[in-house]
C-alpha angles and dihedrals in degrees: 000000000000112000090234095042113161084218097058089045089052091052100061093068116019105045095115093052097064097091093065111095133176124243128243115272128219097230101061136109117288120285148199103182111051117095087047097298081284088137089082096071090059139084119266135233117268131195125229086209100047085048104050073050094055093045093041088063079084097058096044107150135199098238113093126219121232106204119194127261119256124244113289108232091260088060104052113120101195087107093050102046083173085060111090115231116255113270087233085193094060095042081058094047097045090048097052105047087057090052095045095055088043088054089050095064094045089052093042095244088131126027104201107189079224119027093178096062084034087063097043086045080056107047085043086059096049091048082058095040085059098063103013120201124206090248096032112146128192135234117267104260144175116292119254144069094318088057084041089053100047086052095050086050096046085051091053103040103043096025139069094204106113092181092057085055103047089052102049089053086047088055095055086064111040082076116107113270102248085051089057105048093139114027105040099087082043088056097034073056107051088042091064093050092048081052093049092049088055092048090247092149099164085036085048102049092046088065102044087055087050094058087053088054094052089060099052092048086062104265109154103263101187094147090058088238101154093049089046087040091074089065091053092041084056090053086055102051085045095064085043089058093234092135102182093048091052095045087044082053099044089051095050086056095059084043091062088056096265095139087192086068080079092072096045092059083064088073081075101060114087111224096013107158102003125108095186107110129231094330086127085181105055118108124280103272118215127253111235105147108050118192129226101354114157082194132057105283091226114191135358117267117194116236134211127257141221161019078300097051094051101046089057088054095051090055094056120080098208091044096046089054094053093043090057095048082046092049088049092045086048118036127073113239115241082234089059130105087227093072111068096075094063117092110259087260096053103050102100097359100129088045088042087055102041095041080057089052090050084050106046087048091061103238119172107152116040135156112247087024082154090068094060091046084058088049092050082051097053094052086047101246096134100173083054087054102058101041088057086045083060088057088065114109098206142357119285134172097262087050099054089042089052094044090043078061096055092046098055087043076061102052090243094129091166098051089049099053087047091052095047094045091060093051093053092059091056098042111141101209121066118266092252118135119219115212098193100178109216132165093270106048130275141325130204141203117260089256100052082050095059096036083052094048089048083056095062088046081058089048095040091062095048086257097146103165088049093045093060096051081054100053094044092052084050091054094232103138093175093062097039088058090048094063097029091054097034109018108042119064120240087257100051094043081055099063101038096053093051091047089046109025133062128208111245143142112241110097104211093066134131094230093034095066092044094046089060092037080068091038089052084052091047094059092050090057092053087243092135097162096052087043087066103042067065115037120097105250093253094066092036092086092041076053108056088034084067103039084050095052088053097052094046085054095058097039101111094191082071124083117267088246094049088055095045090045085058096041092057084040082056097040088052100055094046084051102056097020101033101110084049097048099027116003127132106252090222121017125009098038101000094203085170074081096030082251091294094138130035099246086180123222115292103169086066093037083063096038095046101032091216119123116242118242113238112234131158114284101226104057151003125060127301103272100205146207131336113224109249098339097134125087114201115206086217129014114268097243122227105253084057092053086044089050095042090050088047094058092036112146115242089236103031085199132114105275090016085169082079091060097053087050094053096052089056094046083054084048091047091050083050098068086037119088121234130264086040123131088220087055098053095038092057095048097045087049088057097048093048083058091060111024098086093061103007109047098159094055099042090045079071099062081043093056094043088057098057087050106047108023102029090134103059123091086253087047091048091050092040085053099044093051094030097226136061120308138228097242140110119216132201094293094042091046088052093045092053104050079049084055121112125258123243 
């Protein structure tokens, strides 16, 4: 260790204050391994979106939907809240229908003596067609499905009669078919829609089917109709009461990329939405509050009701299956926090009564019988668990996971990791992570939660490299820098930053904030020169401006007042660029938040085993440790304690950076003799860098200053009010006017 190492400094004068710890606060980044890691026993969260996904995989067609462009930035209307919204469905309409006569002349469809006015004739019926007026009349145009098309939308959109309609879409396509290339699968289309306004649900799906085989036939689709036309055929077979035809529908809609397709599966689900109990003849109630939607929940949709209700679903394979996924997305699981804030009889009800259903409708074999065996676990009925968890065919990702459960619940660690390490590489989702930020913290996608529970098996095993992969595909940063900056050695950290991440400027990198993550615990080992192969540029010069100071500092063939003066250089600039130069990236300091939120102390957490108390974090004492408050899901092994008390910080406190700041400033008054300004002033600096959160050590600058400067104007004030003051003498007013700009 360096002679002038910050560390040993520290450590003159601090050594007493390294067992108080903060607590963790509520505000901070998403975790795993808080609360012990014992969020890996219980069930995680699901997603109704994300499962009506996974089963749609199955429905996949081959019509593609063509979604409307968003608003380009010229068009956006939030500065102008008088200005309507544009209608995107009609943009695209009114865009493809330009393009598609365009690309009819080119083709040959349609011969216009003059394409030029054909064109011009076009472009003047779809400006009318935008803001239609009751005697609107079009232009005269070219004859042909084009012309077909404007007077079917005039009629619908300035007339009631529905006849009129009907007939002049019927018309389209009475025209030969090589006479109707691009409007046949438009006006298959709008036939349907007239059909559904009447309520002719059978009249209406026929020709909803009929759009899709256009499309297939060849017929130009550039609306994405036949795609959009499932939606509308599951409407259909709702009204008709043929359940399982309208779900498959529905299904093959989100399969096609309509994200609105979610909603309507929430037709499916008896009592969604209702909070009136076993009345299974009251009215459909309206959905107004939907649970767990990545997307916008978009209109009500009434839900059926009932023991009836839920018995039917029970008895069909495909609604029993989205009832389960729905059941996961929706109840809260008996091992959740949650749930301790329902009444006794409430925790695991809604998994208690469907799992009866299930039961009184005799089902034995079922696919996704996995999924009810997760239901059973989150209701806490484990033997039930694992009997549904026998009825599964072949492994799947939500088996192994389940069965990953049962096996740490087990003590079987290994076979856990193993389990869950299969699931994850059949997972069916993409790895994304989804950091929905709510009042009360943070969710994740199923996937970031098991590559997050993984992680603590690592862990648990004392696998730290692989730990780390497992926390970072999780997307839990917090967790990832707990094991990069304490569990790893210098060595180790090293290596993997330079494997993994690449040096670069932008800041707001991925592999810029690890990369002075490892700079930061380069700096707390004393290894200056391999903290700058790390550091941003930005930080490099604070660096070697500090790294200067302390060897000035050290340097005996220096005065004494010329090594004080760089020691208190030194001790400023740890002070007020500390979390840059030095801070934990996570608790202590938590410089991942610029030490906006007390993220506790985790690495002492794990090597104390004692729970931190929560207190404000501007001001009052440490408050310590609670004896053997804390549960660990698995033991901390003892390579991960050896490790955590070998990257201990010299000062295991919040801003510890201070601390270290304030031991160089005591080593600077050292060199300096007594009754001088620049003595007190050193001494009273230091102390005003302690005294809001650590009054006992900074009444001892304070004390040192009444004996050996009492003399001095600050020695004088410090004596008068009998603690620090507010006041910068010769050295302070130098080093802050040195201070960066903001």
């Amino acid at each position: 260790m360096c002679k002038h190492s910050p560390k040993l400094t520290a450590l003159i004068f601090f050594a007493a204050a390294c067992g108080h710890l903060h607590a963790t606060g509520d505000f901070g980044g998403p975790t795993m391994l808080g609360n012990g890691g014992t969020e890996v026993m219980g069930t995680p969260e699901f997603f109704w979106e994300l499962e009506c996904k996974r089963i749609a995989i199955e429905f996949v067609p081959p019509e593609k939907r063509v979604a409307p462009s968003e608003p380009k930035a010229d068009q956006d209307t939030d500065s102008d809240p008088d200005k309507p919204a544009p209608d995107l469905r009609e943009q695209l309409t009114a865009t493809m229908d330009l393009a598609d006569f365009k690309a009819a002349i080119r083709d040959g469809s349609i011969k216009p003596t003059d394409p030029a006015a054909a064109k011009t004739a076009h472009a003047a019926a779809r400006e009318i067609l935008k803001n239609p007026t009751k005697d609107a009349k079009l232009p005269e145009e070219t004859p042909g499905e084009f012309s077909d098309y404007h007077k079917a939308a005039l009629i619908r959109t300035t007339s009631d009669d529905a006849d009129a309609e009907r007939a002049a879409w019927k018309a389209l396509l009475a025209r030969p078919a090589a006479e109707r290339k691009y409007r046949s699968t438009w006006a298959a289309y709008m036939l349907g829609r007239c059909e559904l306004d009447d309520h002719q649900y059978a009249k209406a799906a026929e020709y909803f089917q009929q759009t899709r085989q256009l499309a297939k036939e060849g017929f130009v689709d550039s609306l994405g109709l036949a795609a959009e036309s499932y939606g509308w055929e599951a409407r259909c077979e709702l009204e008709l009461g043929h359940s399982e035809a309208s779900a498959k529908l529905y299904l093959t809609q989100l399969a096609t990329g309509d994200p609105s397709a979610v909603i309507s599966l929430k037709w499916f689900i008896p009592d969604w939405g209702n909070n009136v109990k076993g009345d299974e003849n009251a009215k459909p109630g309206v959905n107004t509050d939907p649970d767990n939607l990545l997307i916008d929940p978009g209109p009500a949709v009434q839900t059926p009701r009932g023991a009836k209700a839920l018995a039917d679903a029970a008895r069909s394979p495909l609604l029993r299956r989205l009832v389960c996924a729905h059941i996961l997305a929706s109840a809260t699981p008996v091992d959740s926090i949650d749930s301790q804030y329902l009444e006794p009889a409430e925790r695991g009800a809604s998994q208690a009564k469907w799992l009866d259903a299930l039961n009184q409708a005799g089902v034995k074999e079922t696919p996704d019988a996995e999924y009810i065996a997760w239901v059973a676990y989150s209701a806490g009925k484990y033997q039930d668990a694992k009997h549904w968890l026998t009825k599964t065919t072949q492994p799947t990702a939500a088996s192994l996971w389940l069965q990953a459960k049962f096996a740490l619940r087990e003590g079987q660690i290994a076979q856990g990791t193993k389990l869950l390490s299969e699931a994850l590489k059949i997972y069916p989702l993409p790895a994304a992570t989804l950091e929905k930020s709510t009042q009360w913290g943070y969710c994740r996608l199923p996937v970031g939660t098991a590559n997050g529970e993984l992680a603590i098996m690592r862990l648990a095993q004392s696998d730290f490299i692989q730990a780390l992969d497992a926390f970072r595909a999780a997307g839990l940063w917090n967790d990832a820098a707990y094991i990069a900056e304490r569990c790893l050695t210098k060595e180790e950290l090293v290596d993997y930053a330079n494997k993994n991440f690449k040096p670069g400027n932008k800041e707001e990198s991925d592999d810029r904030q690890f990369r002075n993550l490892v700079a930061r615990r380069m700096v707390r080992e004393d290894d200056y020169k391999t903290a700058k192969e790390f550091f941003s540029p930005n930080l490099i010069k604070q660096l070697d401006e500090y790294t200067k100071a302390l060897a000035d500092g050290a340097d005996t063939t220096k005065s004494n007042r010329d090594q004080a003066r760089a020691l208190f250089h030194a001790a400023w600039i740890a002070r007020y660029q500390g979390m840059q130069l030095m801070g934990t990236e996570v608790g202590p300091d938590n410089t991942a938040a610029e030490g906006a939120f007390n993220e506790g102390d985790l690495a002492m957490e794990r090597l104390t085993g004692k729970k931190p108390v929560i207190e404000d974090m501007d001001a009052g004492e440490d408050s310590g440790m609670k004896e053997g408050a804390l549960k660990f899901a698995f033991p901390v092994t003892k390579e991960e304690k050896q490790r955590l008390q070998a990257s201990k910080l010299v000062v295991e406190l919040r801003f510890h950076y201070r601390h270290v700041a304030a031991g160089l400033a005591w080593k600077a008054a050292a060199l300096l003799p007594d009754h001088q300004d620049e003595t007190a002033d050193v001494l009273n600096a230091a102390g005003n860098w302690l005294k809001v959160k650590h009054e006992k050590q900074a009444r001892r600058f304070a004390q040192a200053i009444t004996k050996r400067c009492a003399n001095t104007e600050i020695g004088k004030a410090v004596s008068n009010k009998g603690w620090l003051v507010e006041k910068d003498g010769p050295w302070s007013e130098q080093e802050r006017k040195l201070m960066p700009q903001e």
